[in-house]
C-alpha distance (Angstrom), angle and dihedral (degrees) to the residues before:
residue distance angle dihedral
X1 . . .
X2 3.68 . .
X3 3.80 122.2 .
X4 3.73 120.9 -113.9
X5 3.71 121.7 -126.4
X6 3.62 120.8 -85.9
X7 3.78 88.1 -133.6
X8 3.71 123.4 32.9
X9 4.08 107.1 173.4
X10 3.83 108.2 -152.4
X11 3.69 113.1 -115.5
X12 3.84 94.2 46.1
X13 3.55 118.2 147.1
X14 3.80 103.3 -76.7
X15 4.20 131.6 -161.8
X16 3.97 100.9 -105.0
X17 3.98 108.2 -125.0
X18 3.68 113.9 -113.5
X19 4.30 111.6 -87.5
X20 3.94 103.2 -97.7
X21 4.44 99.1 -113.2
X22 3.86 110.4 -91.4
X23 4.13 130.8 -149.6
X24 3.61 91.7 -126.1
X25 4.47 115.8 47.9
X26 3.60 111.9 -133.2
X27 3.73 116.2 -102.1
X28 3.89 103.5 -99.6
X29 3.86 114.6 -96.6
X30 3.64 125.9 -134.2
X31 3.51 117.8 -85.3
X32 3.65 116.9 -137.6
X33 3.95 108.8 -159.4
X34 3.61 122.2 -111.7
X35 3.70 109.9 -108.6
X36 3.92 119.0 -123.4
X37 3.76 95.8 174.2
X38 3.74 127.0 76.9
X39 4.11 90.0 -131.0
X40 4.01 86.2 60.6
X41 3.57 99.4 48.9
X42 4.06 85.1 51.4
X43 3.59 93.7 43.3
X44 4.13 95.6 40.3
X45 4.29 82.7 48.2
X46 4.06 101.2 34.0
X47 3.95 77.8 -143.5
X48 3.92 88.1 148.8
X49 3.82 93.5 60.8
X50 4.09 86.0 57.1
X51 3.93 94.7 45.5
X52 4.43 85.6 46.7
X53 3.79 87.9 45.3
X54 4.00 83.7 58.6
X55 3.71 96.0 50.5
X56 3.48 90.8 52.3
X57 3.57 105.6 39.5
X58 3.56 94.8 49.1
X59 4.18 134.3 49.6
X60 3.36 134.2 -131.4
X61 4.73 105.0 -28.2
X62 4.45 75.6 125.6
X63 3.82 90.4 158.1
X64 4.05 90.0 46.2
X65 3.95 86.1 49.7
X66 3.23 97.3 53.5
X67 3.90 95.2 43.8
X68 3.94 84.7 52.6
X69 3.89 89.6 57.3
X70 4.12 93.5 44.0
X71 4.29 83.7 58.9
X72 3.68 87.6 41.8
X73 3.98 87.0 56.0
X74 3.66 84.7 41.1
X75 3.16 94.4 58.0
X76 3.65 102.3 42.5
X77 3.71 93.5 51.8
X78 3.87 90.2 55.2
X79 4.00 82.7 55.4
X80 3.84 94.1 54.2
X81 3.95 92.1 42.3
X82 3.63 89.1 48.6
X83 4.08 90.3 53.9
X84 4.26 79.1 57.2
X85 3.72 95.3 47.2
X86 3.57 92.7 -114.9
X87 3.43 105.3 127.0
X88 3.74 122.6 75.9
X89 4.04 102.8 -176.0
X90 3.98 129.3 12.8
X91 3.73 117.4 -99.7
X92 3.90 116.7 -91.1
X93 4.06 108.0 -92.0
X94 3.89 100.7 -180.0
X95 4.15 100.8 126.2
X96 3.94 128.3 -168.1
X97 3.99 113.1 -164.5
X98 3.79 114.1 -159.4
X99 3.82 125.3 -167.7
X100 4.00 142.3 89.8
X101 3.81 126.9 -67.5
X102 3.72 125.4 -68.7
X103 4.14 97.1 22.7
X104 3.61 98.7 113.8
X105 3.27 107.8 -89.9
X106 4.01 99.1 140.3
X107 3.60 89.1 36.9
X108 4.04 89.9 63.7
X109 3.83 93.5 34.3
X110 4.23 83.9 61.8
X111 4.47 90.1 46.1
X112 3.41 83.6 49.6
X113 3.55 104.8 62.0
X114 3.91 86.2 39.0
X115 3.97 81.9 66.0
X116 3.74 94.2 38.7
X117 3.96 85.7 49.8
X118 4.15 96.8 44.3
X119 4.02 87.5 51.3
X120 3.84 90.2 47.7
X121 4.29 91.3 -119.2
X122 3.69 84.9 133.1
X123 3.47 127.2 23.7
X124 3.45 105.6 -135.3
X125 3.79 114.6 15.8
X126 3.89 109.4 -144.1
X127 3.68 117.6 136.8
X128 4.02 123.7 -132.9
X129 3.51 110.2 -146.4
X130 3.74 112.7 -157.6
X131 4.06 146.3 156.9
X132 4.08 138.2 -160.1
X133 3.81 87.0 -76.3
X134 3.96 97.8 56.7
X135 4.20 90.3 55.0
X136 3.51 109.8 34.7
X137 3.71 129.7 67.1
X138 3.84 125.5 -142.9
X139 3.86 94.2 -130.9
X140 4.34 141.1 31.6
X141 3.66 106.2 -63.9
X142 3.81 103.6 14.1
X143 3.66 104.4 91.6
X144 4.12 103.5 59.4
X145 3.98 85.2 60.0
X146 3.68 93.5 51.4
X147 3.23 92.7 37.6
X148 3.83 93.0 49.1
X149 3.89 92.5 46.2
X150 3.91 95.9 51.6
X151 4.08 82.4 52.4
X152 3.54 103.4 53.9
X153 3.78 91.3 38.3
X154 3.70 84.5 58.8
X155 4.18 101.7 41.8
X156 3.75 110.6 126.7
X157 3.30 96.0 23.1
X158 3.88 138.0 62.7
X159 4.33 119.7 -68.6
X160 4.32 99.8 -145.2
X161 3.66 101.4 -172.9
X162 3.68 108.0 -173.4
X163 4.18 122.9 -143.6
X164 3.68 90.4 2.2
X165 3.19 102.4 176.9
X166 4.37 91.2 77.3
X167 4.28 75.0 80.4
X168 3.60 91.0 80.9
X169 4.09 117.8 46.0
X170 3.84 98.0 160.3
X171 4.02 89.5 178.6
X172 4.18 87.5 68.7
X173 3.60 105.4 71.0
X174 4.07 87.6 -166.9
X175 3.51 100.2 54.3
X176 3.49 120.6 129.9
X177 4.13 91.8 -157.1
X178 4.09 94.6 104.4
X179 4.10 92.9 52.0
X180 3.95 87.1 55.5
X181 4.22 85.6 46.3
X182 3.77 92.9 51.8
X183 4.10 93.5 47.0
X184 3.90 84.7 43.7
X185 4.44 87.4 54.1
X186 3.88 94.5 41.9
X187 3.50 86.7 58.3
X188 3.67 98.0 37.0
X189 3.64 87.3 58.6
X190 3.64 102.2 40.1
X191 3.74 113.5 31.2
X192 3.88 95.7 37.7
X193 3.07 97.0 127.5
X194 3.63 95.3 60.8
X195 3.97 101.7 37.1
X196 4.19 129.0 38.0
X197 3.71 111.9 -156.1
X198 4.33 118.5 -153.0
X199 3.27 113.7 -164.3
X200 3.92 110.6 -169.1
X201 3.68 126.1 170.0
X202 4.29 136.6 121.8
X203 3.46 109.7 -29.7
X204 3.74 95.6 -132.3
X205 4.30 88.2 42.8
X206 3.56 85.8 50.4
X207 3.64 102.7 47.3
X208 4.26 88.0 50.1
X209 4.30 85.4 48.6
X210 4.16 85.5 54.0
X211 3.48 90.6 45.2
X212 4.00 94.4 48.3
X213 3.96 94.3 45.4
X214 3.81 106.7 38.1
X215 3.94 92.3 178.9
X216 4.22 91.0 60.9
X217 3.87 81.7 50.6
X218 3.80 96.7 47.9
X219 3.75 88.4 53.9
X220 4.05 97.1 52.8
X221 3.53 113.6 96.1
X222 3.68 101.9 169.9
X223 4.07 127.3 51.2
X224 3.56 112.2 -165.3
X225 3.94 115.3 -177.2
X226 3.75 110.4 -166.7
X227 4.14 105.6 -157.2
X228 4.41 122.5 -151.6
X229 3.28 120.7 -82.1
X230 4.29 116.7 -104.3
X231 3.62 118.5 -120.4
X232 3.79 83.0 -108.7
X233 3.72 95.9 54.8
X234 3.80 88.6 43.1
X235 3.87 89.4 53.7
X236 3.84 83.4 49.3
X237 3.47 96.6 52.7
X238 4.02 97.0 49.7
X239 3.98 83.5 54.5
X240 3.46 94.3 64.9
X241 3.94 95.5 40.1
X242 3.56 84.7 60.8
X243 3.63 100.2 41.8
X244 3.71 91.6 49.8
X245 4.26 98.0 46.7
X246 3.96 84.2 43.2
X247 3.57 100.2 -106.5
X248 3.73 130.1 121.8
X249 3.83 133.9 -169.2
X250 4.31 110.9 -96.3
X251 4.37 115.7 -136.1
X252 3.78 101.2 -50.2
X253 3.52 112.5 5.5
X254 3.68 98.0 89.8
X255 4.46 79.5 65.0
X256 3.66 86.1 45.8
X257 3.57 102.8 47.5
X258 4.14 82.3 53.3
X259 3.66 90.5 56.2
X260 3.65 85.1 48.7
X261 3.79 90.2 60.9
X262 3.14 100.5 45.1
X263 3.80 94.1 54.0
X264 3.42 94.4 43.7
X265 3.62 99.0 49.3
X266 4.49 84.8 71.3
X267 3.65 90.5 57.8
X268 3.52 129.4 85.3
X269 3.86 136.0 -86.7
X270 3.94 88.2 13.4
X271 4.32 102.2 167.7
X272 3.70 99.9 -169.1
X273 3.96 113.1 -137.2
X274 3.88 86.1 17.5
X275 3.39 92.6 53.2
X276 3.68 94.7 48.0
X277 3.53 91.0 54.1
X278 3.56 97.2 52.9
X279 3.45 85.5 45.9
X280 3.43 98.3 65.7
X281 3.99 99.2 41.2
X282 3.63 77.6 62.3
X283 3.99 96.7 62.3
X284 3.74 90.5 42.8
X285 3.52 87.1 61.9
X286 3.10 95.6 49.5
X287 4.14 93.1 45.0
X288 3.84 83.4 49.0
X289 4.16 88.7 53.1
X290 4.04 84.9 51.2
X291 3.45 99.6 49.6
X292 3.88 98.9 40.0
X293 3.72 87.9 57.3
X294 3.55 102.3 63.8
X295 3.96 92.1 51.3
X296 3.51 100.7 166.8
X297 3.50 99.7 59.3
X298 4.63 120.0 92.4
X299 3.56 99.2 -112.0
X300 3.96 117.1 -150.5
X301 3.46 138.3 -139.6
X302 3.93 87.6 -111.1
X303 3.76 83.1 50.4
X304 3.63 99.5 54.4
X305 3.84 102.7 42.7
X306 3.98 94.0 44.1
X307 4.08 124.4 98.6
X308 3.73 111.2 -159.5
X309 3.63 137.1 -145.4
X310 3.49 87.9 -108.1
X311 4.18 93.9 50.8
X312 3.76 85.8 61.2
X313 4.05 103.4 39.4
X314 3.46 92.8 44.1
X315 4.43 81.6 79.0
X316 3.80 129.2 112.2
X317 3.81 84.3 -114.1
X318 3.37 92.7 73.0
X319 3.57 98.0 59.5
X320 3.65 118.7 100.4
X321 4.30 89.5 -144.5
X322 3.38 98.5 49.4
X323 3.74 108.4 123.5
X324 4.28 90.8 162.5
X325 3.90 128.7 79.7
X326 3.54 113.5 -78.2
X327 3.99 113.3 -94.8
């Protein structure tokens, strides 16, 4: 007799019980035809539109795009051989994205369920975002609930668990880390068809957290290292933060703003699209200081949605004796 999961997280995908026989037969549904092409699968899913939505939405991460379209293909292929009855078990999901802060890694994690969703590998395609602190307790018997809870919130969807290597902290003999990792590979193992789990983190971080839990490794089928931004790409990216909050960069501060970069990307704790972003709220404020000063004076549209040279110069980075990270 087989052995019943350890873990079985309550609204897992379930077999539907046969429909109890009726007086009256149902009036036959429309049959859609199986598809047996790869154009029908992508037109039946409208997967491409998710996969162009990612090149466009995000800069540069080329070799991460293009790994996202091989699973896509993987994934499409496994539809058409299932049509055949050639496929026994679905392919293995489970995802670990390596790379530093700010280069997209959520971003993908949320596209990819939208693909997972489209080519009905999940059922419902929602992504739980979660860290260390949502999965393990602070005392005996507190982190299988938590852990259990973030799970079935996140069943037929996609599992994102951010930094996951702060699970395992091997120099704390009471930490209740591992018992959160061993809930995380029962389920891994036996629901996987109803639940994807990313892991994403520091690639080096990550590849030590592999190394010390060769059971979470075993179940990863797909590596995905996200690489820094360029200076270029960075430039690119503050472009269309500004285009898309209605702001633009005034006569010089678009050059500026790429010495900026290129300064900032020496100093420490730089987080690429993150801290572009932060970057820019920054010179707002500083544009909003500028303008709010000189109170009596009709300010335009032009007025209100440009950054000047001045917004951006007016940063830490720009002086020679700074020795601190740039506010």
């Amino acid at each position: 007799m087989a052995t019943a999961p350890l873990y079985t997280i309550p609204g897992a995908q379930a077999v539907p019980a046969p429909a109890a026989a009726a007086n009256v037969a149902p009036a036959p549904a429309a049959i859609t035809p199986a598809p047996v092409t790869v154009g029908e699968v992508l037109a039946q899913s409208q997967v491409e539109a998710v996969m162009d939505e990612l090149d466009r939405d995000l800069i540069g991460l080329a070799p991460v795009k293009a790994r996202i379209r091989d699973i896509a293909a993987l994934l499409v292929i496994a539809k058409l051989r299932e049509q055949l009855g050639l496929a026994s078990a679905k392919p293995s999901l489970h995802m670990c994205f390596s790379g530093n802060p700010g280069t997209g890694k959520t971003t993908v994690a949320l596209r990819m369920a939208q693909i997972l969703h489209r080519l009905r590998y999940v059922r419902k395609g929602h992504v739980v975002s979660v860290t260390r602190d949502d999965l393990v307790g602070q005392y005996i018997g507190h982190t299988a609930p938590k852990t259990k809870e973030v799970l079935k919130k996140a069943m037929g969807g996609v599992l994102f668990i951010d930094e996951a290597y702060y699970l395992y902290r091997p120099e704390n003999e009471r930490d209740y880390g591992q018992e959160a990792i061993e809930i995380l590979l029962q389920v891994m193992e036996n629901q996987r068809d109803d639940l994807v789990v990313i892991l994403a983190g520091y690639k080096d971080r990550m590849d030590t957290f592999f190394q010390s839990n060769p059971g979470m490794s075993s179940r990863i089928a797909h590596h995905l290292d996200f690489p820094d931004y360029s200076g270029n790409e960075l430039l690119q990216i503050a472009d269309r933060l500004l285009t898309d909050s209605h702001y633009r960069f005034g006569p010089g501060a678009r050059e500026a703003f790429d010495e900026y970069l290129q300064r900032r990307l020496t100093q420490p704790h730089f987080a690429n699209a993150r801290s572009v972003r932060n970057a820019l709220d920054r010179m707002r404020l500083r544009q909003a200081s500028r303008l709010f000063a000189d109170r009596d004076r009709p300010l335009t549209a032009d007025d209100l949605s440009t950054l000047a040279e001045s917004d951006i110069r007016a940063s830490r980075v720009f002086a020679t004796t700074a020795t601190t990270t740039a506010a």
